[in-house]
N, CA, C and O atoms as a GROMACS GRO file, in nm:
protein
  492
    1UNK      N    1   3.646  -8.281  10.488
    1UNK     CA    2   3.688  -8.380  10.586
    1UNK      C    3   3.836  -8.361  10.614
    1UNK      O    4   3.917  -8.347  10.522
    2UNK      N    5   3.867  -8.360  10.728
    2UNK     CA    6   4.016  -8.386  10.762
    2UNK      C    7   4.067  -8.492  10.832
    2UNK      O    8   3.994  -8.547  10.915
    3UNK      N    9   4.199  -8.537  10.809
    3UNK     CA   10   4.257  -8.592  10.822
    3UNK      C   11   4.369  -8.554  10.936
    3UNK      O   12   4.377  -8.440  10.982
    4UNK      N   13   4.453  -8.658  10.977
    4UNK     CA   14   4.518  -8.629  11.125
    4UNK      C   15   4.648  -8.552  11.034
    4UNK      O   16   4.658  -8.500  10.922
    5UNK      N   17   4.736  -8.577  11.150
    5UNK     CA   18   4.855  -8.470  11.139
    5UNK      C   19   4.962  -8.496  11.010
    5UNK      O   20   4.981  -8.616  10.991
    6UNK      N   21   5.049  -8.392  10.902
    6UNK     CA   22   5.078  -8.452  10.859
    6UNK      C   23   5.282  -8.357  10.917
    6UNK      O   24   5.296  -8.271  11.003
    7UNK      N   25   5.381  -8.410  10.841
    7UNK     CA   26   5.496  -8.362  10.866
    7UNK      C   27   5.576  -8.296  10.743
    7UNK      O   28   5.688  -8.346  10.757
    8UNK      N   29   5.580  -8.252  10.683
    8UNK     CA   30   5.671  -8.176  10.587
    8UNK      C   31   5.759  -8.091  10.554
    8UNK      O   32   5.742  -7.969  10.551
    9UNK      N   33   5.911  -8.183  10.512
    9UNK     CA   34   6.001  -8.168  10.471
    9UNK      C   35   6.020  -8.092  10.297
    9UNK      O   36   5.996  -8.144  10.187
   10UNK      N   37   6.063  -7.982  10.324
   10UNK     CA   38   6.155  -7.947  10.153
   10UNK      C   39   6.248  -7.871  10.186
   10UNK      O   40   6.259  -7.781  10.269
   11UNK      N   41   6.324  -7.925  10.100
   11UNK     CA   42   6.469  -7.797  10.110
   11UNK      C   43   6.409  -7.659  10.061
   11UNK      O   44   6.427  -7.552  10.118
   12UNK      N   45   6.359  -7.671   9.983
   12UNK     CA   46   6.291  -7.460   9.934
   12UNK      C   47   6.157  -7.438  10.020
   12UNK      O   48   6.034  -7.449  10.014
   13UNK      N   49   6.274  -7.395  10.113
   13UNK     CA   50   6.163  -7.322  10.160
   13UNK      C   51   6.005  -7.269  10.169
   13UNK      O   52   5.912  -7.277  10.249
   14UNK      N   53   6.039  -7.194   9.998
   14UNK     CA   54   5.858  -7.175   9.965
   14UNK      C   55   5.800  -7.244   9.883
   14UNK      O   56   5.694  -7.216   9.828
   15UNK      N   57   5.887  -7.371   9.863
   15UNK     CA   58   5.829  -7.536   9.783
   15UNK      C   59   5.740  -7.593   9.959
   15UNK      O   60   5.631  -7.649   9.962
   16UNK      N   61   5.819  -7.562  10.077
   16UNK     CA   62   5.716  -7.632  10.207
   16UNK      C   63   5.609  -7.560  10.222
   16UNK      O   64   5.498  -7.613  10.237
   17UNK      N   65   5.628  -7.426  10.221
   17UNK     CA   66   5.515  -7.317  10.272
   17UNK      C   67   5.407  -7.345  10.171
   17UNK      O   68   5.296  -7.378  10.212
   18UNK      N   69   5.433  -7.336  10.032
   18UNK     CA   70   5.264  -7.376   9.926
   18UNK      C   71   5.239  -7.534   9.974
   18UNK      O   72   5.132  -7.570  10.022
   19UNK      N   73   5.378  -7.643   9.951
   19UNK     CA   74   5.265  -7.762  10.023
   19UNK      C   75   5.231  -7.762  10.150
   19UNK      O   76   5.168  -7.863  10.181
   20UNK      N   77   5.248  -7.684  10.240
   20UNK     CA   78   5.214  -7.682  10.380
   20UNK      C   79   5.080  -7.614  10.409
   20UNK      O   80   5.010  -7.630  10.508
   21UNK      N   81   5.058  -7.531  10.301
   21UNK     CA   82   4.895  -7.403  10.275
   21UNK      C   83   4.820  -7.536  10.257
   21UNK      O   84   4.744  -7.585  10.341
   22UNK      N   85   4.854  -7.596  10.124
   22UNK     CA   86   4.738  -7.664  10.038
   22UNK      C   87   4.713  -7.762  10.112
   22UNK      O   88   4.593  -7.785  10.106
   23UNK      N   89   4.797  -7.874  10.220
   23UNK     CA   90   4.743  -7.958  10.317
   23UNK      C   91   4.696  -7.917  10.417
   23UNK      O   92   4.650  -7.996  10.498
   24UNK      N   93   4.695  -7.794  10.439
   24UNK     CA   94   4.632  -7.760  10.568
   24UNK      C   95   4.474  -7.758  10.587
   24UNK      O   96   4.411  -7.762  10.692
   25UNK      N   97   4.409  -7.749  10.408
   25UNK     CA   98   4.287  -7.725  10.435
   25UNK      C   99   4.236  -7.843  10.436
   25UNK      O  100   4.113  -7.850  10.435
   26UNK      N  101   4.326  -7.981  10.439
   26UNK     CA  102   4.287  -8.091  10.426
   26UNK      C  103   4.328  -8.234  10.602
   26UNK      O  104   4.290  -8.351  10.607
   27UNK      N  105   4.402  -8.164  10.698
   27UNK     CA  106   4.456  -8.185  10.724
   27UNK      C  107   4.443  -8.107  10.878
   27UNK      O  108   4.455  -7.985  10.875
   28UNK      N  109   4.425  -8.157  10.981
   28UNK     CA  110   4.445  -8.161  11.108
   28UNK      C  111   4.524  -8.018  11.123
   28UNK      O  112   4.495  -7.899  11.140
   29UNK      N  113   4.645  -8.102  11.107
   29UNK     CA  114   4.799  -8.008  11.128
   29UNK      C  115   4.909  -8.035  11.038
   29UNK      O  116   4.924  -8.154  11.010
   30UNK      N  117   4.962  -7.980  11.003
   30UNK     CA  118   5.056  -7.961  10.920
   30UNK      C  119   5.182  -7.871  11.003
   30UNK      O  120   5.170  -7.753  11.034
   31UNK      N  121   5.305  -7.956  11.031
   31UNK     CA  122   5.442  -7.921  11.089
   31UNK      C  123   5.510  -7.913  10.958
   31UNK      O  124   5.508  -7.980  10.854
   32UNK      N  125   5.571  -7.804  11.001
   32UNK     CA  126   5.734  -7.807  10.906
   32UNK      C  127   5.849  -7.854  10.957
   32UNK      O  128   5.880  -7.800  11.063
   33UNK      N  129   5.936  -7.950  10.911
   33UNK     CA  130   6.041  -8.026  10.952
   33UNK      C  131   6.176  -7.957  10.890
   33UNK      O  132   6.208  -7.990  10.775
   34UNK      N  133   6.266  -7.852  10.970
   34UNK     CA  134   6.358  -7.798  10.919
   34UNK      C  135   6.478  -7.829  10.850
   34UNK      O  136   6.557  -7.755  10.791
   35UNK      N  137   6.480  -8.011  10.875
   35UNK     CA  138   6.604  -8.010  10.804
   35UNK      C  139   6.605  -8.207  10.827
   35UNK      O  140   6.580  -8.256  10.937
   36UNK      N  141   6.638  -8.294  10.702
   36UNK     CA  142   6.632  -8.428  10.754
   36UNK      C  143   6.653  -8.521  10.856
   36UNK      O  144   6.628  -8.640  10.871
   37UNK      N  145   6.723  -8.403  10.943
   37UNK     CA  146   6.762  -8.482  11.091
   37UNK      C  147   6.668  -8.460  11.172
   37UNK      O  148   6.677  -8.537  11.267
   38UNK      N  149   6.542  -8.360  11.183
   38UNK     CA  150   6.477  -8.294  11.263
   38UNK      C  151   6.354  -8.387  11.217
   38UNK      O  152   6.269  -8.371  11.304
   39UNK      N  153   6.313  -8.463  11.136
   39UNK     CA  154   6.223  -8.557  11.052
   39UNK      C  155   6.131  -8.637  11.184
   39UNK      O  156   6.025  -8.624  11.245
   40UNK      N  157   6.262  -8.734  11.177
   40UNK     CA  158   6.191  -8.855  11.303
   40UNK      C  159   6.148  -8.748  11.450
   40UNK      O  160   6.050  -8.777  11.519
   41UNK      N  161   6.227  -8.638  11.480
   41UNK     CA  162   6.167  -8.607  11.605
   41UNK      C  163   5.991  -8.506  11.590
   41UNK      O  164   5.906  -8.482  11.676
   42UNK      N  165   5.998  -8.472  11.452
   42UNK     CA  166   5.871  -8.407  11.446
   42UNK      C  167   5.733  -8.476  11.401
   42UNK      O  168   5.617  -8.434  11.403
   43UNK      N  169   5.805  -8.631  11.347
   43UNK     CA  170   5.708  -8.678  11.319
   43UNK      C  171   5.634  -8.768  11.435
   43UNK      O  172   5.524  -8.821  11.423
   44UNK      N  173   5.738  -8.774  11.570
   44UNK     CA  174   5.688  -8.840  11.649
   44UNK      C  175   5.614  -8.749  11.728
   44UNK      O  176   5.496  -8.768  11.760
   45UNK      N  177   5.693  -8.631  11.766
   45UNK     CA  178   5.582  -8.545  11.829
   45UNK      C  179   5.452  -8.514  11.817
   45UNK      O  180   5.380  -8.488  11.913
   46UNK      N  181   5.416  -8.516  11.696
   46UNK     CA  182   5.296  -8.484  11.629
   46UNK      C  183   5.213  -8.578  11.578
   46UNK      O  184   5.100  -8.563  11.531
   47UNK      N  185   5.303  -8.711  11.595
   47UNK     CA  186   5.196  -8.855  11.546
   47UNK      C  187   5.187  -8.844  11.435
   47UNK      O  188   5.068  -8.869  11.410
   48UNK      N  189   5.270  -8.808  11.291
   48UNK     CA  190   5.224  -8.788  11.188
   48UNK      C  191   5.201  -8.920  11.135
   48UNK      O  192   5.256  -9.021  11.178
   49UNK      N  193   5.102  -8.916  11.022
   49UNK     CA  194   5.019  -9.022  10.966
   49UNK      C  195   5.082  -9.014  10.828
   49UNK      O  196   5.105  -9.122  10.773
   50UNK      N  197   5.112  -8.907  10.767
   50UNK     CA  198   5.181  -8.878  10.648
   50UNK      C  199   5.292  -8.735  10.670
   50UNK      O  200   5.291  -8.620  10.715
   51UNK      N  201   5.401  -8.858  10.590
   51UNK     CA  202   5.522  -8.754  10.610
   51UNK      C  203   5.560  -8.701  10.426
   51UNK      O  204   5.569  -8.775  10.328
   52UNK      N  205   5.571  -8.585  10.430
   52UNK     CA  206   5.602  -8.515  10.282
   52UNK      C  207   5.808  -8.521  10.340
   52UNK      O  208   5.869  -8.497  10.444
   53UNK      N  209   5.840  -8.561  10.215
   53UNK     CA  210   5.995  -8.579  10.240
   53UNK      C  211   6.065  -8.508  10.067
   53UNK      O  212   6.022  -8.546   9.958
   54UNK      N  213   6.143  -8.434  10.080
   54UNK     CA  214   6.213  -8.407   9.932
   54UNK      C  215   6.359  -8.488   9.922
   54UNK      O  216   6.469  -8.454   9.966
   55UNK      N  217   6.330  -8.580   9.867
   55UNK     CA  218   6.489  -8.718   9.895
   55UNK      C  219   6.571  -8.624   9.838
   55UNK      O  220   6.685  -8.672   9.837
   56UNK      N  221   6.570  -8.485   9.776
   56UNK     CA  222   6.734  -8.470   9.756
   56UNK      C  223   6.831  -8.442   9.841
   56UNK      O  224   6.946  -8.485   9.831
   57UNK      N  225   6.774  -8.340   9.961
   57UNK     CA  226   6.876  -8.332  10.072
   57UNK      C  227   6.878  -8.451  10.095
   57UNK      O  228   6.995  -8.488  10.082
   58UNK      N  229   6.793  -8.563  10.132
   58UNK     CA  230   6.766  -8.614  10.207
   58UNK      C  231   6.818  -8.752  10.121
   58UNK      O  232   6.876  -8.746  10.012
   59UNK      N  233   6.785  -8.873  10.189
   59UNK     CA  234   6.902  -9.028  10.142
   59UNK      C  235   6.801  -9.154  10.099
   59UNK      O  236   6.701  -9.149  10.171
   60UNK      N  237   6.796  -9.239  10.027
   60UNK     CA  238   6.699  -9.336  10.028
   60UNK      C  239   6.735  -9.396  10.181
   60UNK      O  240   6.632  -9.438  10.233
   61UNK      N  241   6.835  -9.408  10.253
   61UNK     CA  242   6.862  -9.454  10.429
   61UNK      C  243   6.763  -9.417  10.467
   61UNK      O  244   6.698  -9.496  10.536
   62UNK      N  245   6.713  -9.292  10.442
   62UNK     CA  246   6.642  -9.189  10.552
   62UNK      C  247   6.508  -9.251  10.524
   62UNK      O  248   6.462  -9.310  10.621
   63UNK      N  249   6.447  -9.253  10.432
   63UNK     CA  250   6.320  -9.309  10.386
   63UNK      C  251   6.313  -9.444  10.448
   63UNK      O  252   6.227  -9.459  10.535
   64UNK      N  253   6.416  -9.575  10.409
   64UNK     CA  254   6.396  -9.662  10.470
   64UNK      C  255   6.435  -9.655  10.639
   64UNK      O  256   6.466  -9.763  10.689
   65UNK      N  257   6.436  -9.568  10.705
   65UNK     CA  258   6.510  -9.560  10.821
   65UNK      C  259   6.316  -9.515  10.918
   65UNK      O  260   6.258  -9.558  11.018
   66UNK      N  261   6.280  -9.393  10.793
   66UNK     CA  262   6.144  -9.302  10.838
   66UNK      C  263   6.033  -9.407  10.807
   66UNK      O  264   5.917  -9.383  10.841
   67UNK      N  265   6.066  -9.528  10.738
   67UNK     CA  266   5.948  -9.671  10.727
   67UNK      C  267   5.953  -9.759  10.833
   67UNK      O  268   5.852  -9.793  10.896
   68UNK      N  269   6.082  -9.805  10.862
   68UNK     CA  270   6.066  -9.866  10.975
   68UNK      C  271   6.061  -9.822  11.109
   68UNK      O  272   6.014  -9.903  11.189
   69UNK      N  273   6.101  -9.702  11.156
   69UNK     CA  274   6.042  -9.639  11.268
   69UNK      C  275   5.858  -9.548  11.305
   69UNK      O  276   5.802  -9.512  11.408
   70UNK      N  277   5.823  -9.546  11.154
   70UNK     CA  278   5.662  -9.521  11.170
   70UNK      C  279   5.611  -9.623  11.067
   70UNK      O  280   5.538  -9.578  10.978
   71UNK      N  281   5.636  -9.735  11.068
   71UNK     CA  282   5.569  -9.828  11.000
   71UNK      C  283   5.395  -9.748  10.900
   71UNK      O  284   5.357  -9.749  10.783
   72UNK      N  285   5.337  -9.688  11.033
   72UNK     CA  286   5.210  -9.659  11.011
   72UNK      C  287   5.163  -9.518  10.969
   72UNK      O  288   5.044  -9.484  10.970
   73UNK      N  289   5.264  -9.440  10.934
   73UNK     CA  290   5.288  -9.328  10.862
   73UNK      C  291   5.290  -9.351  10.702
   73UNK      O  292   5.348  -9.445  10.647
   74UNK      N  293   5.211  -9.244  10.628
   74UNK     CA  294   5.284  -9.249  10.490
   74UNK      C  295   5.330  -9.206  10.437
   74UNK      O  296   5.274  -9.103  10.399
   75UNK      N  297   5.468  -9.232  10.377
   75UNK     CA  298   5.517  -9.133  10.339
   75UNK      C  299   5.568  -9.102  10.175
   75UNK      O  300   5.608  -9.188  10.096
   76UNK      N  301   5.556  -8.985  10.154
   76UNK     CA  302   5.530  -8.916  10.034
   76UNK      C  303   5.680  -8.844   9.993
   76UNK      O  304   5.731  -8.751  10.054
   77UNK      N  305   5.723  -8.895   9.903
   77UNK     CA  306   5.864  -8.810   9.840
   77UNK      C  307   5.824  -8.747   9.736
   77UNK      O  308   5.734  -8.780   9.658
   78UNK      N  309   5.910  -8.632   9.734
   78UNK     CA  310   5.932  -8.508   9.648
   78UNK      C  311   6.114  -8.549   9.585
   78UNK      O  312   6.214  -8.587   9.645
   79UNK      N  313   6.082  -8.515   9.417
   79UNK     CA  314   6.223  -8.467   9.348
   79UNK      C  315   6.202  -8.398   9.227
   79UNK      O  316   6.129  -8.447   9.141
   80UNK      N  317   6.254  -8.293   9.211
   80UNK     CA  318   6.239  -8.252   9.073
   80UNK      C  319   6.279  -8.344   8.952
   80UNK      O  320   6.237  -8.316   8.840
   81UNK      N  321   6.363  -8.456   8.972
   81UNK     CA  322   6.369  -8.483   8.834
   81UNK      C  323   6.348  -8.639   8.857
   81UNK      O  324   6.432  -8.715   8.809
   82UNK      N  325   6.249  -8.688   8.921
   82UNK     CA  326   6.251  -8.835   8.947
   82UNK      C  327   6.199  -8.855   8.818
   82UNK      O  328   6.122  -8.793   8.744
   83UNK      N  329   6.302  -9.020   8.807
   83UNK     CA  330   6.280  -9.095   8.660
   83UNK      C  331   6.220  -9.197   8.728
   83UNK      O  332   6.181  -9.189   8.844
   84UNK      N  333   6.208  -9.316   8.642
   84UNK     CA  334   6.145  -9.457   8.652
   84UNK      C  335   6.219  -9.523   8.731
   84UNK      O  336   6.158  -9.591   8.813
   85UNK      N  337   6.355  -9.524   8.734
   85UNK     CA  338   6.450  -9.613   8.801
   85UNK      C  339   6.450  -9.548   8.974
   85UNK      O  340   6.472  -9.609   9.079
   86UNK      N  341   6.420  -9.411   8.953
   86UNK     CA  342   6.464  -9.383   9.161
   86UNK      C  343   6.338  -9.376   9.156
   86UNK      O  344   6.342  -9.454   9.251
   87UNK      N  345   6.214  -9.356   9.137
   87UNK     CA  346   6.077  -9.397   9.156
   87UNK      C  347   6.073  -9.535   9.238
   87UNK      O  348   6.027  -9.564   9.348
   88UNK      N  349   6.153  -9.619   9.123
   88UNK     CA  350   6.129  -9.755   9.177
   88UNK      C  351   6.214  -9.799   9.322
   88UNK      O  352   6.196  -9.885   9.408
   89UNK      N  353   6.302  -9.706   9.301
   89UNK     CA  354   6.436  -9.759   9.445
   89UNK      C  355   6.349  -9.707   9.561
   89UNK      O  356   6.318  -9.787   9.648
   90UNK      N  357   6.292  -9.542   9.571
   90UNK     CA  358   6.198  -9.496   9.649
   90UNK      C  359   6.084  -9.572   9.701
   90UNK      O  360   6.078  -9.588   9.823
   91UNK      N  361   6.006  -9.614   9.635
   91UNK     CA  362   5.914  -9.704   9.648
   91UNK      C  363   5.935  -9.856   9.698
   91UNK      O  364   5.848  -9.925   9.751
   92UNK      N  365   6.065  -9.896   9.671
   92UNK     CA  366   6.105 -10.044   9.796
   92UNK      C  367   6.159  -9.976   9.905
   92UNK      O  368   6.159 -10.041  10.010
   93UNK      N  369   6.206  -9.862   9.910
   93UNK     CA  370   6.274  -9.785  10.034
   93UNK      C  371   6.148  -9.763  10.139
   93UNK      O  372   6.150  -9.707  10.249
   94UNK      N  373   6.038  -9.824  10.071
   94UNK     CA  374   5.924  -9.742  10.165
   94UNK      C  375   5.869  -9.674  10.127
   94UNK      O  376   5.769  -9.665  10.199
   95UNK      N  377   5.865  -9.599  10.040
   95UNK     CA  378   5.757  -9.452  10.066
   95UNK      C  379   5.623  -9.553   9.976
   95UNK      O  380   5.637  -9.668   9.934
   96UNK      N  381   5.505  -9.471   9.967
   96UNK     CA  382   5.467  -9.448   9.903
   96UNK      C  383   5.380  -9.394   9.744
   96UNK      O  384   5.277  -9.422   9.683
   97UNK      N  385   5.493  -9.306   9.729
   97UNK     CA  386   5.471  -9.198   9.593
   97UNK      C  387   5.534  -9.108   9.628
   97UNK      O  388   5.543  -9.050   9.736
   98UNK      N  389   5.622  -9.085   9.447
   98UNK     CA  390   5.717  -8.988   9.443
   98UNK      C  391   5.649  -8.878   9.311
   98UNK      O  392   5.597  -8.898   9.201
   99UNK      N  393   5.692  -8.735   9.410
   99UNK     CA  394   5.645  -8.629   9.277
   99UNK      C  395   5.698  -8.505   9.303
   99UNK      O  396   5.754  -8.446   9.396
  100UNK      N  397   5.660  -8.483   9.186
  100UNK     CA  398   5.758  -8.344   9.164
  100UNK      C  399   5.743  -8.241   9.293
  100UNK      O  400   5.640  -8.252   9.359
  101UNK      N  401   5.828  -8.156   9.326
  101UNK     CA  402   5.744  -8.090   9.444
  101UNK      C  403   5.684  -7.959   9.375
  101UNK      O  404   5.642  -7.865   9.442
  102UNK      N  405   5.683  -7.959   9.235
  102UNK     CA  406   5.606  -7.799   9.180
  102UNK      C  407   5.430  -7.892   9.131
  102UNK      O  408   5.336  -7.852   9.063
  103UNK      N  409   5.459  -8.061   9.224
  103UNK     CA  410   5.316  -8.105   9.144
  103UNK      C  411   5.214  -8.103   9.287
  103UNK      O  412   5.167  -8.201   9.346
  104UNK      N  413   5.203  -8.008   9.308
  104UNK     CA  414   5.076  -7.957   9.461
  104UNK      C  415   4.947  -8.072   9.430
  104UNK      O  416   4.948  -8.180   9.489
  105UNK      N  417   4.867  -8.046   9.358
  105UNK     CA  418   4.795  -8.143   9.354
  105UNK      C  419   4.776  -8.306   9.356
  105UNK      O  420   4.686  -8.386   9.381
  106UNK      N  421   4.934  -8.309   9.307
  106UNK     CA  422   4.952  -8.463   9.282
  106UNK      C  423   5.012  -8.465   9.434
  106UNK      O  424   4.941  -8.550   9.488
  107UNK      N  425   5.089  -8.425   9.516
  107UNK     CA  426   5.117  -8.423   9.656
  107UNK      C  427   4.984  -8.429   9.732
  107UNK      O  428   4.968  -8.519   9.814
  108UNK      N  429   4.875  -8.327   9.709
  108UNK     CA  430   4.783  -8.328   9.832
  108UNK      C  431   4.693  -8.469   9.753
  108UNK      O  432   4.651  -8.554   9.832
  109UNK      N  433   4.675  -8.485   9.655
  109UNK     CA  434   4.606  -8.587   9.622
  109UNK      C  435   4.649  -8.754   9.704
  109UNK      O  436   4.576  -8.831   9.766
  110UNK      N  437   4.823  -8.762   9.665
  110UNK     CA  438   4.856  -8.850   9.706
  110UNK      C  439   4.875  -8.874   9.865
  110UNK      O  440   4.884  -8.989   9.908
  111UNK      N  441   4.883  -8.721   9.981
  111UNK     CA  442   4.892  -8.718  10.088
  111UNK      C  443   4.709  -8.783  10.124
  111UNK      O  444   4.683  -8.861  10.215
  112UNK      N  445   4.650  -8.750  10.069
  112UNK     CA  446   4.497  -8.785  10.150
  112UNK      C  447   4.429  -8.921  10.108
  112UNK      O  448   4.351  -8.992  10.171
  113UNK      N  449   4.484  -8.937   9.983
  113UNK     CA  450   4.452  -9.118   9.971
  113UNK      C  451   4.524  -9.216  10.050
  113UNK      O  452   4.484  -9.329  10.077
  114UNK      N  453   4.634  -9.161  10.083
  114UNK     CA  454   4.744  -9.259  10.215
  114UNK      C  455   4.717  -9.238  10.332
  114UNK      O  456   4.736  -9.317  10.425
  115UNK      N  457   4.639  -9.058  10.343
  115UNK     CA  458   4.580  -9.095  10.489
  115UNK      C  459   4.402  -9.165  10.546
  115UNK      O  460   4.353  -9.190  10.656
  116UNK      N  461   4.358  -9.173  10.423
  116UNK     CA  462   4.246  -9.281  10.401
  116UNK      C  463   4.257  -9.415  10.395
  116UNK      O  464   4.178  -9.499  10.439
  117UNK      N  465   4.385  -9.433  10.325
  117UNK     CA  466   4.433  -9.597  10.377
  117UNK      C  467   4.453  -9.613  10.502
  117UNK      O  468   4.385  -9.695  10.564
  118UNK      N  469   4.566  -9.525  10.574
  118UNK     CA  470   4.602  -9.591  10.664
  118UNK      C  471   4.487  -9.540  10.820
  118UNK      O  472   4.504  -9.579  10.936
  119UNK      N  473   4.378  -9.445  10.771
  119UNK     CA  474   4.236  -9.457  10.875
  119UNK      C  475   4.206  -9.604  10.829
  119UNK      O  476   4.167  -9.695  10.902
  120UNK      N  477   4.225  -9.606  10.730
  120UNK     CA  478   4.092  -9.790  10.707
  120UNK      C  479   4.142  -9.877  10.725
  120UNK      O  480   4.077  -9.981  10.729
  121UNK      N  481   4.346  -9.878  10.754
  121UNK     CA  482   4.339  -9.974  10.850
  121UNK      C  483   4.370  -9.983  10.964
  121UNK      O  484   4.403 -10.092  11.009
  122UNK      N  485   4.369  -9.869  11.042
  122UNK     CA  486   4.374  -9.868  11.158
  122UNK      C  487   4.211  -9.940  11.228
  122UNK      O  488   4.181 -10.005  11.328
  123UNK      N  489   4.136  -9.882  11.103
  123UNK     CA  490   3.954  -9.919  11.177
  123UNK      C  491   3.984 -10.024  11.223
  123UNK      O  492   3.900 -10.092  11.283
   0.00000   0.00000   0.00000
């Protein structure tokens, strides 16, 4: 089954390209977003439903900035060394779920249960 479009952000390069493979077989479309400023314009182009974000380039602003302009997007952060405490700041910032970006499974897992929520409540 697939799911609509999603948007993904990482600073390494071939940290986007493996999560960008592994959602693809799950997933409409899959864009790569070159850099945190390029975020909001690719996610609007493409209607993304779930946005993959790596907060280290990137700002808890940006997260709460990428919640309230796609309310109905979900979005998914990446950090290599998230603890309990920026888990928790991430998670009032808006997102979703935060994970490692070497954790592929825990990313596509968490990308397709958020885009099953937010099909069931769009129904």
């Amino acid at each position: 089954m697939q799911y609509a479009s999603v948007v993904v952000f990482q600073s390494d390069p071939a940290a986007a390209q493996l999560v960008a493979t592994s959602l693809s077989r799950h997933f409409e479309s899959v864009h790569l977003a070159p850099s945190p400023e390029d975020l909001r314009q690719t996610i609007a182009r493409h209607r993304a439903k779930v946005v993959i974000v790596d907060i280290e380039p990137a700002r808890l602003s940006d997260v709460e900035s990428l919640h309230r302009e796609f309310p109905a997007a979900s979005i998914v952060c990446t950090h290599r060394l998230a603890d309990e405490e920026m888990w928790s700041a991430v998670l009032t910032a808006g997102a979703d779920d935060v994970l490692p970006p070497s954790d592929i499974p825990g990313i596509l897992s968490s990308a397709v249960r958020n885009a099953l929520a937010s099909r069931g409540a769009a129904a």
